[in-house]
C-alpha positions as CSV (number, residue, x, y, z in Angstrom):
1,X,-85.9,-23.6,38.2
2,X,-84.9,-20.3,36.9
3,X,-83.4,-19.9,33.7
4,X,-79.8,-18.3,33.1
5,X,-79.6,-15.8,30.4
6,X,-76.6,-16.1,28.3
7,X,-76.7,-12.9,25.9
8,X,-73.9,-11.1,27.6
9,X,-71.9,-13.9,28.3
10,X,-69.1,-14.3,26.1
11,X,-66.0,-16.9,26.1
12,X,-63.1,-15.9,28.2
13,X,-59.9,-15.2,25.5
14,X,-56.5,-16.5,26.0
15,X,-53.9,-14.2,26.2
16,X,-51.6,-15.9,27.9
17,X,-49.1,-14.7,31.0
18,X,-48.5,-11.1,29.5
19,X,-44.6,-11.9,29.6
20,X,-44.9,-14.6,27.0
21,X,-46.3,-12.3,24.8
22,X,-44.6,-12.1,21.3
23,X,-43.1,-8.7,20.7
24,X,-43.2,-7.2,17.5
25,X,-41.0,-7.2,14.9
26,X,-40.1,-3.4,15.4
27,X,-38.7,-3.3,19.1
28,X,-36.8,-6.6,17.8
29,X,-34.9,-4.9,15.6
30,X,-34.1,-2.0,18.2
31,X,-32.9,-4.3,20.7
32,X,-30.4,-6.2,18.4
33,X,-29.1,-3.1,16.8
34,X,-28.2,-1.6,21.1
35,X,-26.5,-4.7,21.7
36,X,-24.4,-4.5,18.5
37,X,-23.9,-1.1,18.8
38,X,-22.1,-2.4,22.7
39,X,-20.7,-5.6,21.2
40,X,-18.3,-4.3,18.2
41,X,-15.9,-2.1,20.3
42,X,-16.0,-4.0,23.4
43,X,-15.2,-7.3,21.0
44,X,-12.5,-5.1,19.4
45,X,-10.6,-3.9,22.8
46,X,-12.8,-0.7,23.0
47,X,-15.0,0.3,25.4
48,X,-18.8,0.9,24.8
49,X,-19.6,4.4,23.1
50,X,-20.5,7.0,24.8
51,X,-22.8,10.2,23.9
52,X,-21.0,13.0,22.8
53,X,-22.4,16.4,23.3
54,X,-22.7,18.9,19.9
55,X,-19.4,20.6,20.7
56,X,-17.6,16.9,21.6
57,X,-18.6,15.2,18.2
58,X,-17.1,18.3,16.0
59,X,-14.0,18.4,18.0
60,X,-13.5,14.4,17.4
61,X,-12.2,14.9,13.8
62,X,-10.4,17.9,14.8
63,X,-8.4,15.8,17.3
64,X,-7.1,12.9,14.6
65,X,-6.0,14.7,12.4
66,X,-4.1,17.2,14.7
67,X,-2.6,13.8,15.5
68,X,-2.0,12.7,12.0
69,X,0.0,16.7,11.3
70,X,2.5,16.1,14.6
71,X,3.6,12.8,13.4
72,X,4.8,14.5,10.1
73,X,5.7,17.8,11.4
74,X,8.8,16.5,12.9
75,X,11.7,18.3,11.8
76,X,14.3,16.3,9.2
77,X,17.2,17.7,7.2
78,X,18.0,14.4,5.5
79,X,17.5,13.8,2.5
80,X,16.1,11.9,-0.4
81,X,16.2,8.0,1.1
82,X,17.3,6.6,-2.4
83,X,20.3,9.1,-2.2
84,X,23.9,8.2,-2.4
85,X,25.6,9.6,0.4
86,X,29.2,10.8,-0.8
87,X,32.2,10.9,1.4
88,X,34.5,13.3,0.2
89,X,38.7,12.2,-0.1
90,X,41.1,15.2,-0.3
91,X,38.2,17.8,-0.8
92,X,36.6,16.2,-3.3
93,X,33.4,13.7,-3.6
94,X,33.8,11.3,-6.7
95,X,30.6,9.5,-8.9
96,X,31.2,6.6,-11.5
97,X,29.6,8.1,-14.7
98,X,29.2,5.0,-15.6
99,X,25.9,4.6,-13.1
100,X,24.4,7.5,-14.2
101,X,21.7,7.7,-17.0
102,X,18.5,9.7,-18.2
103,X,16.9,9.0,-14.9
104,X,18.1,11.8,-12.6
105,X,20.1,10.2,-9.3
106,X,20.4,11.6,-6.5
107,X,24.2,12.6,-3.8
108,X,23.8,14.1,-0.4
109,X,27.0,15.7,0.6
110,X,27.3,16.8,4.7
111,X,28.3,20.2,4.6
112,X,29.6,20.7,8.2
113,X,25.6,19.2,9.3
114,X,23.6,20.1,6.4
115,X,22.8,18.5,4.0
116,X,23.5,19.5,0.3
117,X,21.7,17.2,-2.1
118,X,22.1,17.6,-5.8
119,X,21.5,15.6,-9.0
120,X,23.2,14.0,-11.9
121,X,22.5,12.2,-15.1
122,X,23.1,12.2,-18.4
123,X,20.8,14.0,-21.1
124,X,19.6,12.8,-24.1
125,X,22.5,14.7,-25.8
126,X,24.9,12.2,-23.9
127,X,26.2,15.0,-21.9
128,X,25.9,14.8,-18.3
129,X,24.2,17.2,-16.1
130,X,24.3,18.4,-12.6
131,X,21.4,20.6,-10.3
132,X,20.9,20.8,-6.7
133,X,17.7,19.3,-5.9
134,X,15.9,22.3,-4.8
135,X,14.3,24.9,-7.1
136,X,15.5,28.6,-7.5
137,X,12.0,30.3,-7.5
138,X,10.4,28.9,-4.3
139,X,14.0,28.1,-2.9
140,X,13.3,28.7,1.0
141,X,10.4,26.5,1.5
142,X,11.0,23.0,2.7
143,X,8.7,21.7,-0.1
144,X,11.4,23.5,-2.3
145,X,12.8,20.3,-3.7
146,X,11.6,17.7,-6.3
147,X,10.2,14.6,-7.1
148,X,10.5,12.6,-10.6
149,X,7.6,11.8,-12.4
150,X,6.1,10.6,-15.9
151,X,6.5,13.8,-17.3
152,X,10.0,14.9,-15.6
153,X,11.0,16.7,-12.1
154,X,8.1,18.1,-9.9
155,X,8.4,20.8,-7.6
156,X,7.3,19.5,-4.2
157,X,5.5,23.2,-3.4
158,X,4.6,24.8,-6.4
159,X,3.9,21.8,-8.4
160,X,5.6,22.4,-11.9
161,X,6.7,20.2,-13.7
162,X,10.5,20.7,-15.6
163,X,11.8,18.8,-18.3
164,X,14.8,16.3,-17.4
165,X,17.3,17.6,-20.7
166,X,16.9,21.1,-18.9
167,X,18.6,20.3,-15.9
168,X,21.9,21.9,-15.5
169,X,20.8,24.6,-17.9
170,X,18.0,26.4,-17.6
171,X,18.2,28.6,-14.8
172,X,16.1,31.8,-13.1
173,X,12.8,30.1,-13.1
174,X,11.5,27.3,-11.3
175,X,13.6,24.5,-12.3
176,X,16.5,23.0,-10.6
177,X,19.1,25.4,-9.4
178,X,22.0,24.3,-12.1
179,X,25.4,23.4,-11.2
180,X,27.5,25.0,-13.9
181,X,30.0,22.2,-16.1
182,X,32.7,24.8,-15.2
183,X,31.6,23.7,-11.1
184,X,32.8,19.8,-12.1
185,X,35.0,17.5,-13.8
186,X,34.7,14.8,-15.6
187,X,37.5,12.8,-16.6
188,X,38.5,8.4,-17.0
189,X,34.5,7.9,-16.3
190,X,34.8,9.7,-12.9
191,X,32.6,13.2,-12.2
192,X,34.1,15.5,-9.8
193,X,33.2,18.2,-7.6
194,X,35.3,20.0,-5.3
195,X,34.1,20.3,-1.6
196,X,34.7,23.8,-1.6
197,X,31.7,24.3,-4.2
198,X,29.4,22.3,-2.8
199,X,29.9,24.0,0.8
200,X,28.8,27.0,-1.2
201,X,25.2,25.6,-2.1
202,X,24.6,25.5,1.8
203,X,23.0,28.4,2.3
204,X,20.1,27.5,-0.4
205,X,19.5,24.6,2.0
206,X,18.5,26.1,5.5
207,X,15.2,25.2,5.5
208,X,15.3,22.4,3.1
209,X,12.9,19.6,4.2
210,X,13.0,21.3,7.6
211,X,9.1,20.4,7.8
């Protein structure tokens, strides 16, 4: 009987159903990472991302934060939301000294629909001072009006800083516009000011906070 050679004959290898095959580690990672990339928005009331195009993507930013600008670009005369509004009585608005201090506080005063909005308070001297809350230099500018801080009153546009025993009497720079002691009274704990002046701030207020 013949014999049968076995030098070429090797043992058949089991690979298995090609299916069933473990993948590697690499195109494991890929897979998770698309379906997370899908999962987050939809799980968050999105929809899944789409590819944006060169132009697309640079205009995205562009977009949000023309958004952002016409939420705050809507025009407002009012003014200061901590300010007392005063209701005049026989032509003349009326503040209790009494709640005024070194911390500047601010009146709005309607001056037939605009809104004139000055400060009082009293100085380190013990006198009491009055300026209308916009500043003389950059007067014009809605940002022309300011803001207390650690170091005094800020200019809301050009950013200096003014200290709060000048107010009511330092006058042709940027500082508060002062309201002259002659423009007031102050008698029995009461500070006056006649309508009539105050109407004459108006025009200084045009544009005031008209963003």
């Amino acid at each position: 009987m013949p014999s049968v050679s076995h030098e070429n004959v090797s043992s058949p290898q089991k690979t298995g159903h090609p299916l069933l095959r473990p993948l590697p580690l690499a195109a494991i990672v890929i897979a998770l990472a698309a379906v997370v990339s899908v999962a987050l928005p939809l799980a968050n009331g999105g929809t899944a991302p789409a590819d944006l195009t060169a132009s697309e993507a640079s205009a995205a930013p562009k977009t949000a934060t023309t958004a952002s600008n016409s939420a705050a670009a809507s025009p407002s005369t009012e003014g200061d939301p901590s300010a007392i509004v005063l209701q005049p009585v026989n032509g003349t608005v009326s503040i209790d000294t009494s709640t005024l201090s070194h911390t500047p506080q601010f009146f709005d005063y309607d001056a037939n629909g605009t809104t004139v909005e000055f400060m009082a308070l009293k100085a380190s001297d013990g006198t009491t001072r009055a300026a209308l809350n916009t500043c003389q230099v950059c007067n014009g500018s809605p940002y022309a009006y300011f803001v207390e801080t650690a170091d005094g009153l800020q200019c809301q546009n050009c950013g200096s800083v003014f200290s709060l025993d000048q107010v009511g009497i330092a006058s042709g720079g940027c500082n508060p516009a002062p309201i002259s002691a002659s423009s007031f009274t102050e008698s029995d704990g009461v500070l006056s000011f006649d309508t009539s002046v105050l109407d004459g701030f108006v025009s200084a207020f045009n544009n005031w906070k008209n963003f």
